[in-house]
PDB file of N, H, CA, C and O in Angstrom:
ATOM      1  N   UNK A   1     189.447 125.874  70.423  1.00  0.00           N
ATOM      2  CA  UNK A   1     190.761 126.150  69.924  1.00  0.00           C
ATOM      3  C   UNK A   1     190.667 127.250  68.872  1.00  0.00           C
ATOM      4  O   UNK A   1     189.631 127.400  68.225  1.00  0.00           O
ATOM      5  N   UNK A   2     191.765 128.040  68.691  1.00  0.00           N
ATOM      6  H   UNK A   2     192.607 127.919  69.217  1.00  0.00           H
ATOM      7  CA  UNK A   2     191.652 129.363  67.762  1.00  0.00           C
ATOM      8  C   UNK A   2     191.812 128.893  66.573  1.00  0.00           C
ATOM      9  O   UNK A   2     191.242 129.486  65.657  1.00  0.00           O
ATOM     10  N   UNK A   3     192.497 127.897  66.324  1.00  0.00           N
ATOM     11  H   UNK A   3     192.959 127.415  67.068  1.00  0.00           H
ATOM     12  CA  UNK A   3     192.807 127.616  64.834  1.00  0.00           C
ATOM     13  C   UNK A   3     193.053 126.281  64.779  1.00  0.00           C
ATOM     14  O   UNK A   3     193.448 125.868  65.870  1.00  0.00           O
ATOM     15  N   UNK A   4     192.935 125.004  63.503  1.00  0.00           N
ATOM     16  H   UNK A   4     192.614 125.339  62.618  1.00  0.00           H
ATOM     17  CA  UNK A   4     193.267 123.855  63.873  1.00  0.00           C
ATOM     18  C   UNK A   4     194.390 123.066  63.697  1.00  0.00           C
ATOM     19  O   UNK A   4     194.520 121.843  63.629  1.00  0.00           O
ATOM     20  N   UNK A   5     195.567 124.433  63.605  1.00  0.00           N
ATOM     21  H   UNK A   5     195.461 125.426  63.660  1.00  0.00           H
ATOM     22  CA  UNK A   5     197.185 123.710  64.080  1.00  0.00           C
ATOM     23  C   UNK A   5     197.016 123.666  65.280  1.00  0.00           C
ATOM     24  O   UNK A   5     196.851 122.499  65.634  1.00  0.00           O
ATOM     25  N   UNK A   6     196.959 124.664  66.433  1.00  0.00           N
ATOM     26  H   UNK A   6     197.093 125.612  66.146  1.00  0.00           H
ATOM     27  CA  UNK A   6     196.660 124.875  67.696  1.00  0.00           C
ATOM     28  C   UNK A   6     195.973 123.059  68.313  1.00  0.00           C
ATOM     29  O   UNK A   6     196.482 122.207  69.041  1.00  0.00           O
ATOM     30  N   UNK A   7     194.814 123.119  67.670  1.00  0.00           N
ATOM     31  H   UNK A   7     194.401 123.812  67.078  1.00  0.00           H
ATOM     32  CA  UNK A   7     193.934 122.152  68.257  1.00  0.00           C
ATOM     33  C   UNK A   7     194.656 120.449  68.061  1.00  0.00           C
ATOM     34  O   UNK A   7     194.775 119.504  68.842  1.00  0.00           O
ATOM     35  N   UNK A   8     195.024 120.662  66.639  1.00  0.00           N
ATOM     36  H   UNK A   8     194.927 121.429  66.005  1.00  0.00           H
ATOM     37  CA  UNK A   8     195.738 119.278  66.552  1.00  0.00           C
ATOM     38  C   UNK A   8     197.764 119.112  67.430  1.00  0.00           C
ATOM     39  O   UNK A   8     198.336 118.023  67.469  1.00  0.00           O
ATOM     40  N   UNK A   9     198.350 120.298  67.930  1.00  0.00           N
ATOM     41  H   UNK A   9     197.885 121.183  67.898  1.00  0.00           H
ATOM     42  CA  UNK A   9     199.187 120.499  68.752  1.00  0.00           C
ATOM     43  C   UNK A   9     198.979 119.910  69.963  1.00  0.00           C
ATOM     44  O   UNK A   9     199.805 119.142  70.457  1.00  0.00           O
ATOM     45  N   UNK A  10     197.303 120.386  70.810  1.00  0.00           N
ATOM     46  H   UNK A  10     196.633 121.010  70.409  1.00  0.00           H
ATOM     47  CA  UNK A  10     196.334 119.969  71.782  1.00  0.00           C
ATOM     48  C   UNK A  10     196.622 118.485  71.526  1.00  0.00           C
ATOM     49  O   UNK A  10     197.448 118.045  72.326  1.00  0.00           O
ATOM     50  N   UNK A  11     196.301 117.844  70.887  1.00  0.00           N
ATOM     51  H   UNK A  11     195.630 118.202  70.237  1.00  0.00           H
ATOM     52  CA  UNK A  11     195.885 116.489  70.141  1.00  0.00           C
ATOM     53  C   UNK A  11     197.468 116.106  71.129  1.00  0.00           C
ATOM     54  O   UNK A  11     197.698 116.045  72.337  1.00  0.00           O
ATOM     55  N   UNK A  12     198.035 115.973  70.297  1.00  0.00           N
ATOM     56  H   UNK A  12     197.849 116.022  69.316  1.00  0.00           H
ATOM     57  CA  UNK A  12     199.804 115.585  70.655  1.00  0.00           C
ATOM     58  C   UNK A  12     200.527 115.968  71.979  1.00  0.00           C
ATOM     59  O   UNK A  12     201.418 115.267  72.458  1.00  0.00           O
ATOM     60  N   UNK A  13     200.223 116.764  72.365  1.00  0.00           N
ATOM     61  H   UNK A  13     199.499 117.334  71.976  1.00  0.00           H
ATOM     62  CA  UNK A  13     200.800 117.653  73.567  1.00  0.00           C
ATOM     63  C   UNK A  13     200.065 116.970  74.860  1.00  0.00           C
ATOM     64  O   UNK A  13     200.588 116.406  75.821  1.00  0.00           O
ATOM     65  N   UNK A  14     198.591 117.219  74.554  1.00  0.00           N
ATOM     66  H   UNK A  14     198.166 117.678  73.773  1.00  0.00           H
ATOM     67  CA  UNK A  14     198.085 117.190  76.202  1.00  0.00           C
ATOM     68  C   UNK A  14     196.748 115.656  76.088  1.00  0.00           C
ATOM     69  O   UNK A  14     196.318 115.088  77.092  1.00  0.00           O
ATOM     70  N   UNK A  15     196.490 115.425  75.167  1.00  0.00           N
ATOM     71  H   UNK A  15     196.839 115.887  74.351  1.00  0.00           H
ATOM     72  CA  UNK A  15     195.391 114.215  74.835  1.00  0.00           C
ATOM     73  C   UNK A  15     196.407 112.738  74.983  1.00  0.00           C
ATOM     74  O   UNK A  15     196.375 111.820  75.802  1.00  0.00           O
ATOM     75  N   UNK A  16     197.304 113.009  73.771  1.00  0.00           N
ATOM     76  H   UNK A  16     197.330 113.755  73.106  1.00  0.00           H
ATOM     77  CA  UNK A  16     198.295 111.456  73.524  1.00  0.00           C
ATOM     78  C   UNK A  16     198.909 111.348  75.267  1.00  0.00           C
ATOM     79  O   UNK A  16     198.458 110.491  76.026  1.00  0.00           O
ATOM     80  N   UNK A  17     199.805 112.190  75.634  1.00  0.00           N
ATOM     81  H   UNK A  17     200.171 112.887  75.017  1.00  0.00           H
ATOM     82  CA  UNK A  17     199.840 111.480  76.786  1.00  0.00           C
ATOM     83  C   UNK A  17     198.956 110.788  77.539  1.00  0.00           C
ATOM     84  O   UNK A  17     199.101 109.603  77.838  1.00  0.00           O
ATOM     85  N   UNK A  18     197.962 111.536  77.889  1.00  0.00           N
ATOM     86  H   UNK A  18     197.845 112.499  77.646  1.00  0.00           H
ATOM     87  CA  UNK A  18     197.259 110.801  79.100  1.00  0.00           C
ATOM     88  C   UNK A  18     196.459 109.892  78.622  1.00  0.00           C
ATOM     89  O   UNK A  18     195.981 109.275  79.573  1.00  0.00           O
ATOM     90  N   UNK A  19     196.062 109.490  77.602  1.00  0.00           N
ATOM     91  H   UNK A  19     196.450 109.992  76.829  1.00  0.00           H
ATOM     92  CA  UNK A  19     195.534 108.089  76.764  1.00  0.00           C
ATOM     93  C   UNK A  19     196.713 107.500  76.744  1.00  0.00           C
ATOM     94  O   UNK A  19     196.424 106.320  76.943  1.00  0.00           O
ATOM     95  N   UNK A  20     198.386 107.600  76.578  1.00  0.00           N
ATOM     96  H   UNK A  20     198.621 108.558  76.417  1.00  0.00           H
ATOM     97  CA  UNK A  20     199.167 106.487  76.578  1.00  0.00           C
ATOM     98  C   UNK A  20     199.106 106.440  77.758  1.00  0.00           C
ATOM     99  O   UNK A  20     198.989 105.223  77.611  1.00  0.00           O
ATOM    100  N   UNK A  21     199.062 106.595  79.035  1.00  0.00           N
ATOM    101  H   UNK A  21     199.157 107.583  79.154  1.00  0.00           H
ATOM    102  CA  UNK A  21     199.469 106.797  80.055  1.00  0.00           C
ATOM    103  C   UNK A  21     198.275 105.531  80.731  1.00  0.00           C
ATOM    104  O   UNK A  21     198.665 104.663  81.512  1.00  0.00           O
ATOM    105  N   UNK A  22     197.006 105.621  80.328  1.00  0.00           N
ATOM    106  H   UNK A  22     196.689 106.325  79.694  1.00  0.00           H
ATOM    107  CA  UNK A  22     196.181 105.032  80.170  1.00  0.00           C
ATOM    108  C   UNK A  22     196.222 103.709  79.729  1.00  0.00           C
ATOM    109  O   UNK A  22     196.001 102.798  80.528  1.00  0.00           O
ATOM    110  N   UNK A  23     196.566 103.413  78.154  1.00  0.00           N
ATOM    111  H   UNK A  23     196.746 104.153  77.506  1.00  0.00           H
ATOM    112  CA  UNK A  23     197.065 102.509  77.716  1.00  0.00           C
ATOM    113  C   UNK A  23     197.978 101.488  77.868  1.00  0.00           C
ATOM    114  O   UNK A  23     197.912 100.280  77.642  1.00  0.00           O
ATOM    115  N   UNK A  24     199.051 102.383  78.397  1.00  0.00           N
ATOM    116  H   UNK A  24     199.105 103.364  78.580  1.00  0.00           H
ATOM    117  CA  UNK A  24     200.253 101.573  78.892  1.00  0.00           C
ATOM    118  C   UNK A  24     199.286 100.817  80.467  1.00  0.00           C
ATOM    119  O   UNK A  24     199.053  99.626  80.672  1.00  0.00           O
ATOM    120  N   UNK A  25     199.026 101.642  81.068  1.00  0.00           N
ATOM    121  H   UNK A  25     199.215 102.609  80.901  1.00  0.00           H
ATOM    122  CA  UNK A  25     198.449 100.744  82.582  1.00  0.00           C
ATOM    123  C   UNK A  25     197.350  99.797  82.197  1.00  0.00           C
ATOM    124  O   UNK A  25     197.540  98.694  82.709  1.00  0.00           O
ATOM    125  N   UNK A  26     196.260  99.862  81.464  1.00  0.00           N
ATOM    126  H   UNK A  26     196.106 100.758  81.048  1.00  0.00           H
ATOM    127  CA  UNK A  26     195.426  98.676  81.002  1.00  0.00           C
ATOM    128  C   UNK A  26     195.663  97.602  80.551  1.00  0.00           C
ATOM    129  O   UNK A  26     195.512  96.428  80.888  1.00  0.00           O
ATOM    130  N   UNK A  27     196.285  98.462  79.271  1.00  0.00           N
ATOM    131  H   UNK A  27     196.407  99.417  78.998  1.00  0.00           H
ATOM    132  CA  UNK A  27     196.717  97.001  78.098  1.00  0.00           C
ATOM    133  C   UNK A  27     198.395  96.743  77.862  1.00  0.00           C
ATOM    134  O   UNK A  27     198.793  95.841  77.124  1.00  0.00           O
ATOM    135  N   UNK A  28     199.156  97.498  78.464  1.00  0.00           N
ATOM    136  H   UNK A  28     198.833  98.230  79.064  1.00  0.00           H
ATOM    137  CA  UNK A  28     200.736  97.278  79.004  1.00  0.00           C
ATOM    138  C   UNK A  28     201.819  97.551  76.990  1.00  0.00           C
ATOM    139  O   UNK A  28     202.973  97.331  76.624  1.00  0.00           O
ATOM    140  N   UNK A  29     200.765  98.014  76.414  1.00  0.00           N
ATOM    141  H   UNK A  29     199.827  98.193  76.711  1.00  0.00           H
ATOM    142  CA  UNK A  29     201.166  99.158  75.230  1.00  0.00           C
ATOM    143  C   UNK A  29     200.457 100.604  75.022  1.00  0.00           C
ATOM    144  O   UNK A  29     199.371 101.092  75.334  1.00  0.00           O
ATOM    145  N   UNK A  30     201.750 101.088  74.263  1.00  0.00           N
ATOM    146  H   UNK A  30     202.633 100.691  74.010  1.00  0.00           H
ATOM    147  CA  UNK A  30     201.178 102.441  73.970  1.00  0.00           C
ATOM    148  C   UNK A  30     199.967 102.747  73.028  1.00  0.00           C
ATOM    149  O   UNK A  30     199.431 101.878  72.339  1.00  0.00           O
ATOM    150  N   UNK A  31     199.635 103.880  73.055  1.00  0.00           N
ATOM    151  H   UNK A  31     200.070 104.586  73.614  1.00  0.00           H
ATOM    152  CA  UNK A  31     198.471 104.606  72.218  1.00  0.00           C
ATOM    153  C   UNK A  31     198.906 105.490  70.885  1.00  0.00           C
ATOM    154  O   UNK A  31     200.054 105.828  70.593  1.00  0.00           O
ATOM    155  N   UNK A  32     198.119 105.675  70.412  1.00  0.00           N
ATOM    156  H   UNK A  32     197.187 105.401  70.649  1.00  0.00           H
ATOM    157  CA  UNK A  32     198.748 106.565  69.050  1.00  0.00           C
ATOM    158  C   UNK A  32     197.621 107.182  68.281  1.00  0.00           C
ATOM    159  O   UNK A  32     196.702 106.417  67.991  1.00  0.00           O
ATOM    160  N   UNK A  33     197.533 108.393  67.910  1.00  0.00           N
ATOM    161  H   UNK A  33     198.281 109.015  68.146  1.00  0.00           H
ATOM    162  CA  UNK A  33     196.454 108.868  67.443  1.00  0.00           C
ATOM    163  C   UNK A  33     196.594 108.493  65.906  1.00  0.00           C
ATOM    164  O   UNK A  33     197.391 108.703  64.992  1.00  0.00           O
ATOM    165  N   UNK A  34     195.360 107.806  66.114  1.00  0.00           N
ATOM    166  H   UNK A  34     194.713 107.635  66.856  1.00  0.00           H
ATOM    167  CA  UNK A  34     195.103 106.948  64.679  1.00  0.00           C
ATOM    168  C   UNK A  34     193.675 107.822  63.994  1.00  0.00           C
ATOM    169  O   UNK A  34     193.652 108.167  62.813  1.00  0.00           O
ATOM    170  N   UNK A  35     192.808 108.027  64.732  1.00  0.00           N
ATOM    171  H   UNK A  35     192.826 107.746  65.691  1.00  0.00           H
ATOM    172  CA  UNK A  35     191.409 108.392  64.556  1.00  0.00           C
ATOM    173  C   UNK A  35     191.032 110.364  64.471  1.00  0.00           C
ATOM    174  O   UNK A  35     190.824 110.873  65.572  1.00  0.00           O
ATOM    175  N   UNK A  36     190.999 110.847  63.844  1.00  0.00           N
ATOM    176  H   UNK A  36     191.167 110.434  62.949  1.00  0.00           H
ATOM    177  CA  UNK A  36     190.597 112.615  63.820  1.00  0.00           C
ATOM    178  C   UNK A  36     189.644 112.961  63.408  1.00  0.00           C
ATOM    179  O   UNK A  36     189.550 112.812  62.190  1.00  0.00           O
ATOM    180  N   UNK A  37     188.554 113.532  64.052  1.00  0.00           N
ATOM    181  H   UNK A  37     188.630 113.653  65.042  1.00  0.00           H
ATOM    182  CA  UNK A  37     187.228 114.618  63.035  1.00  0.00           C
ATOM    183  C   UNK A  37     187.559 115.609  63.053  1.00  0.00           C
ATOM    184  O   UNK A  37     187.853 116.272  64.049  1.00  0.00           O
ATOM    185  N   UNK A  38     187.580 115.912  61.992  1.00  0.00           N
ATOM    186  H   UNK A  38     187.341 115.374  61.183  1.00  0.00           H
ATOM    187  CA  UNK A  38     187.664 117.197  61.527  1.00  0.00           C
ATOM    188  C   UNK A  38     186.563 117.922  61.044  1.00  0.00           C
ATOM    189  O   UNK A  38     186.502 117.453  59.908  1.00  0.00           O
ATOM    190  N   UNK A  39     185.982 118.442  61.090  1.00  0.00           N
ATOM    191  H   UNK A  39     186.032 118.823  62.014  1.00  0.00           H
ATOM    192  CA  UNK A  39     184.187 119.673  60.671  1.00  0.00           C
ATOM    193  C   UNK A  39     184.946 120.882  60.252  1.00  0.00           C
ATOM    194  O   UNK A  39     185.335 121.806  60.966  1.00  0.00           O
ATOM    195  N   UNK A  40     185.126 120.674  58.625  1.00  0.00           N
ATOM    196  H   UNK A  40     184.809 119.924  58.045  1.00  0.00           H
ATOM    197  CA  UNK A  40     185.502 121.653  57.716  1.00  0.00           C
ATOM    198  C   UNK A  40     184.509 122.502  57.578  1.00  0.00           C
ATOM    199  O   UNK A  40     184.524 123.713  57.798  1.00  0.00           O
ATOM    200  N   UNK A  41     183.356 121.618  57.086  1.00  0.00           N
ATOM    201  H   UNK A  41     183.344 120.634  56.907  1.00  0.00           H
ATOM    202  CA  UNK A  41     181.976 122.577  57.288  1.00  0.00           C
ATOM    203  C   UNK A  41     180.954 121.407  56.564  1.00  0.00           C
ATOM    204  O   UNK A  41     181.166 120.419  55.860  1.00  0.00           O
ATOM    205  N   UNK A  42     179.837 122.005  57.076  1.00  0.00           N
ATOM    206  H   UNK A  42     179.665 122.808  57.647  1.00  0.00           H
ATOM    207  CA  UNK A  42     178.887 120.992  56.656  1.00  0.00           C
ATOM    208  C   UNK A  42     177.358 121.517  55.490  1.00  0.00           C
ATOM    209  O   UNK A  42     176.529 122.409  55.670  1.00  0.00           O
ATOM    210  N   UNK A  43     177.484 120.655  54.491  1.00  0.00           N
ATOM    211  H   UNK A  43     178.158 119.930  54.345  1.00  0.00           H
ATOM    212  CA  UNK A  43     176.455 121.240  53.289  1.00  0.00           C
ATOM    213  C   UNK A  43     175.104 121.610  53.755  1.00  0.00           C
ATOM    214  O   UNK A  43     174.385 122.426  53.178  1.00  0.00           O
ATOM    215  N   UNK A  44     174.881 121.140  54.539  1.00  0.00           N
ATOM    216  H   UNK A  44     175.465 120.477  55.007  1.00  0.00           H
ATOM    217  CA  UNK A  44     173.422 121.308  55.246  1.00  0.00           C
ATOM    218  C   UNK A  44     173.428 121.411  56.941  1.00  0.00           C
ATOM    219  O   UNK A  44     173.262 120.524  57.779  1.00  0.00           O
ATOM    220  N   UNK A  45     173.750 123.204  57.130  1.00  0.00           N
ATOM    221  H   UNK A  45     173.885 123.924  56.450  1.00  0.00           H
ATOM    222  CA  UNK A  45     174.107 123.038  58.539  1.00  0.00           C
ATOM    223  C   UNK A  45     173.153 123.157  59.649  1.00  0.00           C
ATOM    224  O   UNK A  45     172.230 123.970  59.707  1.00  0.00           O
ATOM    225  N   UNK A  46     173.635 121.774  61.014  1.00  0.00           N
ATOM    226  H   UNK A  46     174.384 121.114  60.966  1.00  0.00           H
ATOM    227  CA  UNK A  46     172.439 121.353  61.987  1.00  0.00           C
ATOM    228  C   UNK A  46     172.468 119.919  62.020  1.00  0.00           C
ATOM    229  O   UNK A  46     172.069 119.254  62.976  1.00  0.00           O
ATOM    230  N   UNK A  47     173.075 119.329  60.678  1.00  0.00           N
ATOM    231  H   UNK A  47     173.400 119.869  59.901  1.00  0.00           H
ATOM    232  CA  UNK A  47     172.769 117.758  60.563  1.00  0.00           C
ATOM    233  C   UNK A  47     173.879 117.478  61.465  1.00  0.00           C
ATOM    234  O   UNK A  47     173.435 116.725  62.332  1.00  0.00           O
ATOM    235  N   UNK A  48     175.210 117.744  61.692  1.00  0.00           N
ATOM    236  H   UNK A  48     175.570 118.356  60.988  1.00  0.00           H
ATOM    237  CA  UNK A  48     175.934 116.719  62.707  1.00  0.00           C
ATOM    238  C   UNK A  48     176.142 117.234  64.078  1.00  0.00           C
ATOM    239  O   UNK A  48     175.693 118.369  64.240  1.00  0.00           O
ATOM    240  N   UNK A  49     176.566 116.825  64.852  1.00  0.00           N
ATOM    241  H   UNK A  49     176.930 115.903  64.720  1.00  0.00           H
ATOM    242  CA  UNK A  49     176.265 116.713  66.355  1.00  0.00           C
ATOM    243  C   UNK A  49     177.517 116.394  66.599  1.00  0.00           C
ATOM    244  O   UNK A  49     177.998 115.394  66.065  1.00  0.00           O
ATOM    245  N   UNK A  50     178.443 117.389  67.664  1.00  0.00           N
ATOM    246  H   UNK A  50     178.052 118.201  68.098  1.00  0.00           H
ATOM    247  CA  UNK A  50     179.633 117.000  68.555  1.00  0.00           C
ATOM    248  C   UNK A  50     179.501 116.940  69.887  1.00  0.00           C
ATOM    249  O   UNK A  50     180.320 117.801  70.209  1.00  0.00           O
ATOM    250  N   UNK A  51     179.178 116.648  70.608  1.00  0.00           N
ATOM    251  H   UNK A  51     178.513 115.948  70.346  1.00  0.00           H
ATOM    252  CA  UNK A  51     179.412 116.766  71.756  1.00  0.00           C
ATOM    253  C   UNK A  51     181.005 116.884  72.587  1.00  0.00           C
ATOM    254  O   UNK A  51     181.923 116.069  72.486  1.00  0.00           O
ATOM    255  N   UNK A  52     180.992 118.152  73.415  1.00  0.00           N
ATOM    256  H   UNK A  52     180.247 118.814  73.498  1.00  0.00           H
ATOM    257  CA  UNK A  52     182.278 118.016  74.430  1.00  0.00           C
ATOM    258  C   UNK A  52     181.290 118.021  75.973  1.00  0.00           C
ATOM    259  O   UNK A  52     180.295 118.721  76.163  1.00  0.00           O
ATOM    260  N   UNK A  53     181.852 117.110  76.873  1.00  0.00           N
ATOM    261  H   UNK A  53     182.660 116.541  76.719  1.00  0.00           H
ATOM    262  CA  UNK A  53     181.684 117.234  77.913  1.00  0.00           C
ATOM    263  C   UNK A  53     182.864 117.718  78.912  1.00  0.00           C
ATOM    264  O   UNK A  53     184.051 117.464  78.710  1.00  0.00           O
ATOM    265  N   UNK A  54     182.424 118.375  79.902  1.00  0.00           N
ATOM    266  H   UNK A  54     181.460 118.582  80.066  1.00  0.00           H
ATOM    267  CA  UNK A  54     183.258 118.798  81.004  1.00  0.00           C
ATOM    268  C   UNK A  54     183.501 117.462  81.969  1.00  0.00           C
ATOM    269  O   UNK A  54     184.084 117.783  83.005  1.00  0.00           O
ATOM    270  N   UNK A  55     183.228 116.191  81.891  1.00  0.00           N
ATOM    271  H   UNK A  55     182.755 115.930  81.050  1.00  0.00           H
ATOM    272  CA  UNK A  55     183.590 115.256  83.127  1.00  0.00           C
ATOM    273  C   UNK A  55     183.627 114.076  82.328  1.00  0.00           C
ATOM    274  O   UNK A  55     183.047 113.867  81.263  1.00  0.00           O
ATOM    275  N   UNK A  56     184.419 113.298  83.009  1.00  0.00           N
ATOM    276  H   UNK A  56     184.890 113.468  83.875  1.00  0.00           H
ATOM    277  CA  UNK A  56     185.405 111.919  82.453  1.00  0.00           C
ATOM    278  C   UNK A  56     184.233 111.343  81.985  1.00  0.00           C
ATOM    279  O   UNK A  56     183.301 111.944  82.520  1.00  0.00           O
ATOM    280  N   UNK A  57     183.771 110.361  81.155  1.00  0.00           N
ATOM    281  H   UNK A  57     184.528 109.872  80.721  1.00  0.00           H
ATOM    282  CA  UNK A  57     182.683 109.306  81.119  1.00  0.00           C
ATOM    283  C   UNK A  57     183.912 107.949  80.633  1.00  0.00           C
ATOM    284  O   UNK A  57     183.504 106.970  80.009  1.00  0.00           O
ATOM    285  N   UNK A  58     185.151 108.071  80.962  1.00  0.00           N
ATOM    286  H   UNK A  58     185.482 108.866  81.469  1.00  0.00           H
ATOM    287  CA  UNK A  58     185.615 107.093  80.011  1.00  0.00           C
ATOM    288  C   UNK A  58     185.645 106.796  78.981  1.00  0.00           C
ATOM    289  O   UNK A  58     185.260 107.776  78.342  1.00  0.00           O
ATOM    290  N   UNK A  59     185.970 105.663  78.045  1.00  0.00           N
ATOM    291  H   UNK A  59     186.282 104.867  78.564  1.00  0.00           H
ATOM    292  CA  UNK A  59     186.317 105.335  76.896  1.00  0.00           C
ATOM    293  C   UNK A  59     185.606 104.468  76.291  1.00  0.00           C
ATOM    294  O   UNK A  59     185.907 104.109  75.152  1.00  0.00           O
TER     295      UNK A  59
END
């Protein structure tokens, strides 16, 4: 993402649906983004680890 209004827009726009969408069919309520990392920057950089993958592994 270019910037992290953009990314947290992402968040709301195209993530919350398809986790409620999710939610609602499993557990028969909605979802809500409760949880965010954010990596402002780190004092000693190398120590944390993000991973994105390209394919579903589930939840």
């Amino acid at each position: 993402m270019p910037d992290l209004s953009t990314a947290l827009r992402r968040v709301e726009e195209h993530a919350l649906p398809l986790e409620n969408a999710r939610a609602q069919a499993v557990y028969g309520m909605p979802s809500a983004v409760n949880h965010l990392l954010i990596l402002n920057a780190e004092a000693r950089p190398g120590r944390g680890t993000v991973l994105l993958l390209r394919e579903a592994i589930g939840y």
